[in-house]
C-alpha positions in Angstrom: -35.6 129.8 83.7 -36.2 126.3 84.7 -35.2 123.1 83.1 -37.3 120.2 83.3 -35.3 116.9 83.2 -37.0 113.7 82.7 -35.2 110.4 83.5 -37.5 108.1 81.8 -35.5 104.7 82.6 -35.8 105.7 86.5 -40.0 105.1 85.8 -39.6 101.8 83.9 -40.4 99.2 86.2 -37.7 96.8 87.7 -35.6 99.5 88.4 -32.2 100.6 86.9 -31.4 97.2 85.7 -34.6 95.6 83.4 -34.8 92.2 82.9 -36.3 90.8 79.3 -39.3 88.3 79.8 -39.0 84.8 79.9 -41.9 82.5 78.2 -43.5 80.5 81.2 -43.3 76.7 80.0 -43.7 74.1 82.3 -43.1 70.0 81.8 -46.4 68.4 82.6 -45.9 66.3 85.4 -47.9 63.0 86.2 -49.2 60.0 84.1 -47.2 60.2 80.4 -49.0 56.7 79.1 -51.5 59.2 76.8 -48.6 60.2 75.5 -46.3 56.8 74.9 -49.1 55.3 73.0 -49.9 58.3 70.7 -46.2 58.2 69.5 -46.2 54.3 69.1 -49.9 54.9 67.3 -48.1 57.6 65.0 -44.8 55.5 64.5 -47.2 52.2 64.3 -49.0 52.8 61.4 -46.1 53.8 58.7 -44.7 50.4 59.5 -48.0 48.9 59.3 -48.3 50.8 55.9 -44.9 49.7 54.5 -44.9 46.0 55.2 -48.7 46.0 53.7 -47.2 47.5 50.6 -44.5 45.7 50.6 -46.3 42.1 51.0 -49.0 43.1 48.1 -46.0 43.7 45.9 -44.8 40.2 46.8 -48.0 38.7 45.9 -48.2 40.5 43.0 -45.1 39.3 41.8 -46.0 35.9 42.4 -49.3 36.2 40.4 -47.5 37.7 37.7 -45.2 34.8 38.1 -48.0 32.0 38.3 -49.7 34.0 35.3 -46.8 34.0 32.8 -46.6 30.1 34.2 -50.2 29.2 32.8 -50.1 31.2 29.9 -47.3 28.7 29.1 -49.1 25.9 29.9 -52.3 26.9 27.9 -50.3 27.1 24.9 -49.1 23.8 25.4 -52.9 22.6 26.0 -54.2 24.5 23.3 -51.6 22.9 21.1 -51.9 19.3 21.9 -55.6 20.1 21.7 -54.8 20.7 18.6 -53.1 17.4 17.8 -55.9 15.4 19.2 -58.6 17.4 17.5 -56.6 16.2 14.3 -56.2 12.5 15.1 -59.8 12.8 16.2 -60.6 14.1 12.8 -58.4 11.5 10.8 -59.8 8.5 13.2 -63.2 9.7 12.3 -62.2 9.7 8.3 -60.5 6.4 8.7 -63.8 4.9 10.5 -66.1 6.5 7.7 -63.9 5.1 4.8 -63.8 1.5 6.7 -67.5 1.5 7.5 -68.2 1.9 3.3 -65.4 -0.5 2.3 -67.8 -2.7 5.2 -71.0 -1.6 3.9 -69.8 -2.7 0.0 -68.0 -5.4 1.6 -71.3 -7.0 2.9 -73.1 -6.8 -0.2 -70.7 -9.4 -1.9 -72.3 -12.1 -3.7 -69.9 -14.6 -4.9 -70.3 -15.7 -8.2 -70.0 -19.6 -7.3 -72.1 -19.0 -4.5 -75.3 -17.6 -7.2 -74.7 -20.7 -10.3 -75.0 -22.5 -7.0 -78.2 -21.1 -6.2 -79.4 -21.5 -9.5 -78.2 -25.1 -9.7 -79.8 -26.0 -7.0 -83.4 -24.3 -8.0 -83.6 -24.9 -11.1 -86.7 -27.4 -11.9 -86.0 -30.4 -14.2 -87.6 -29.4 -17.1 -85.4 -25.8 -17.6 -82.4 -24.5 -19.4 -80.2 -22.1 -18.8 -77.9 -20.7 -21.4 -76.5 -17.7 -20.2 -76.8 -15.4 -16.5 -75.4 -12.3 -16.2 -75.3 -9.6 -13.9 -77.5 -6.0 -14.0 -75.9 -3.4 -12.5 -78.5 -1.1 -10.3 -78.8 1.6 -12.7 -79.7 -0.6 -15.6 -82.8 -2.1 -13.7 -86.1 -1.5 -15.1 -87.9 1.4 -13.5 -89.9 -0.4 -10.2 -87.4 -2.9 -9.9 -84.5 -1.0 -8.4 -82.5 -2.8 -5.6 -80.0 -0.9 -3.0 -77.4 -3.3 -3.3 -74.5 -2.3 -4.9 -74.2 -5.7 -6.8 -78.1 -5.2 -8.5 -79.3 -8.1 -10.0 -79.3 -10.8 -12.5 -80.8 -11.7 -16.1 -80.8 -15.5 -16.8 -81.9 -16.4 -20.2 -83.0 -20.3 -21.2 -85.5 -22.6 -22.1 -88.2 -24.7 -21.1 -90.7 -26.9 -21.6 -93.6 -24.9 -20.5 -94.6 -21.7 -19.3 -95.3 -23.3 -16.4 -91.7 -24.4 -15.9 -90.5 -20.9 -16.2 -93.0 -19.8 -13.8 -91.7 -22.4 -11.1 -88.2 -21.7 -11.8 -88.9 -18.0 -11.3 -90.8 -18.9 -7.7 -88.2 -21.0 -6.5 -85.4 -18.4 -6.7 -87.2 -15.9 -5.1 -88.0 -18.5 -1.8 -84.0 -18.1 -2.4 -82.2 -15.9 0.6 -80.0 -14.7 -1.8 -82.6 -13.2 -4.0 -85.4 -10.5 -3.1 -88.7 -12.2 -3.2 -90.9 -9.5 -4.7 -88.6 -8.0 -7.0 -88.2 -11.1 -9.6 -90.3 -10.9 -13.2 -90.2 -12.7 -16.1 -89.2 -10.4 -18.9 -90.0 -12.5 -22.1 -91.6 -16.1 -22.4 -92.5 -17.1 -26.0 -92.5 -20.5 -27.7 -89.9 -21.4 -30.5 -89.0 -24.6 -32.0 -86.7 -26.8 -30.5 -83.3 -26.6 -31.6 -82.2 -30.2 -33.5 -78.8 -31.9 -32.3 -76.1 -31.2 -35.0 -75.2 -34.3 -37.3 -78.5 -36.0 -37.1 -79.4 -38.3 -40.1 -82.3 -36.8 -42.2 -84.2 -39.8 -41.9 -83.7 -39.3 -38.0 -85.3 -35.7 -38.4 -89.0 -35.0 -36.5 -90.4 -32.3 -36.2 -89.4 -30.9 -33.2 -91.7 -29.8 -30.6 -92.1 -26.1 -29.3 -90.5 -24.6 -26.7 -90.5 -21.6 -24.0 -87.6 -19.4 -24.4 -87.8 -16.9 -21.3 -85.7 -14.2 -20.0 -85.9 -13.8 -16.0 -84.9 -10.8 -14.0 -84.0 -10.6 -10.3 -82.5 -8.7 -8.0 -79.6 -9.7 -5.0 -81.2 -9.4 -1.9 -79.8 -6.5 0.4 -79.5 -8.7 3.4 -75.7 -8.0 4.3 -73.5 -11.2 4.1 -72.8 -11.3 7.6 -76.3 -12.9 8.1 -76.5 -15.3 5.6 -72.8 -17.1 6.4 -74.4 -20.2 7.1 -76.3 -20.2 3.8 -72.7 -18.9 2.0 -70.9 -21.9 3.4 -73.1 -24.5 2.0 -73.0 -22.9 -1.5 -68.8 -23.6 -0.6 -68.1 -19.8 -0.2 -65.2 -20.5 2.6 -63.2 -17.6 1.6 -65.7 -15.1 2.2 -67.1 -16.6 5.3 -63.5 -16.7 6.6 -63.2 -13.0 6.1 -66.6 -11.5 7.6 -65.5 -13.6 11.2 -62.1 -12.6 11.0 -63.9 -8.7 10.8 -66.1 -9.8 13.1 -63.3 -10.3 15.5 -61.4 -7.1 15.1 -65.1 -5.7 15.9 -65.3 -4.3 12.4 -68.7 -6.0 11.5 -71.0 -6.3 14.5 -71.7 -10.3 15.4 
């Protein structure tokens, strides 16, 4: 019989001894500048990344720091707004509470000053036996008057209705007096009132008389403008006190 025997390393190329591959890998060779500045691109922008980052947090924590900084000082503004919004308010009180003492203030008629007036008015022929004062409320109706100190009822005598009609014309030519608001109230003629202790063969019989009753009102021309007209009547005092407000620049000049 035959025997067939195969040597199957003897048909394996390279021989007896067969060698393993080697991977063929090759530096490239030439210009590498492609190259450098791809791995300083790659390594470039990380840093670029990280100092960004790092910079913005920096700011940041200088806002934060400016922010917590004028939050502070707008509580501080909003609370000495605070204190001038109340002075502002109290100044504004004060001004409003001096500017109606002011306003009653320059309404003041001075007693002396008005039996001055009426001295000085009064025609020859009329009496007066009583004035007193009518407070604005208690005017009759159509003879009201703004000013705080309202007007005056005089009550007298005369000689004639005439008389009473004069007297009652003078005052209102009077600065001190409103011209269109003065009336006579009552005129009526009584007998004339005989001196006490007369003899009774020294008694006539007396003649008639006018025994009137005039209303008028205080004019509401503040005293500040009629000073000149106050210190003739000898009102010093008063004068004295309207120019020493007019200096502080309480009453306007």
């Amino acid at each position: 019989m035959y025997s067939l025997d195969i040597n199957f390393l003897k048909d394996r190329p390279g021989g007896d001894n067969p060698k393993p591959d080697k991977p063929n890998f090759t530096l490239p060779v030439g210009n590498m500048t492609p190259i450098y500045i791809g791995v300083a691109v790659a390594a470039f922008f990380p840093a670029l990344l990280a100092t960004v980052l790092w910079y913005v947090e920096s700011q940041n924590a200088t806002i934060d720091e400016k922010i917590v900084k004028l939050e502070e000082e707008n509580q501080q503004l909003d609370s000495k707004l605070g204190d001038i919004k109340q002075i502002t308010q109290e100044t504004d009180f004060i001004k409003s509470e001096t500017q109606a003492l002011v306003s009653v203030f320059d309404q003041i008629r001075p007693w002396s000053a008005m039996l001055q007036v009426l001295r000085d008015r009064i025609p020859e022929n009329v009496r007066i036996e009583s004035v007193k004062q009518i407070a604005p409320e208690n005017l009759e109706e159509g003879n009201s008057s703004p000013n705080p100190a309202g007007g005056i009822e005089i009550n007298g005598t005369a000689r004639s209705f005439n008389d009473v009609n004069d007297f009652l014309l003078s005052l209102q030519q009077s600065p001190f007096f409103k011209s269109r608001n003065g009336r006579i109230v009552t005129a009526e003629l009584v007998n004339a009132q005989l001196p006490p202790g007369l003899p009774e063969e020294a008694i006539i019989k007396p003649d008639k008389i006018v025994k009137y009753t005039i209303e008028t009102n205080l004019s509401d021309v503040p005293a500040s403008e009629l000073m000149r007209e106050l210190e003739k009547k000898g009102t010093v005092g008063l004068v004295a006190r309207i120019r020493s407000l007019q200096r502080t620049g309480v009453f306007e000049k």
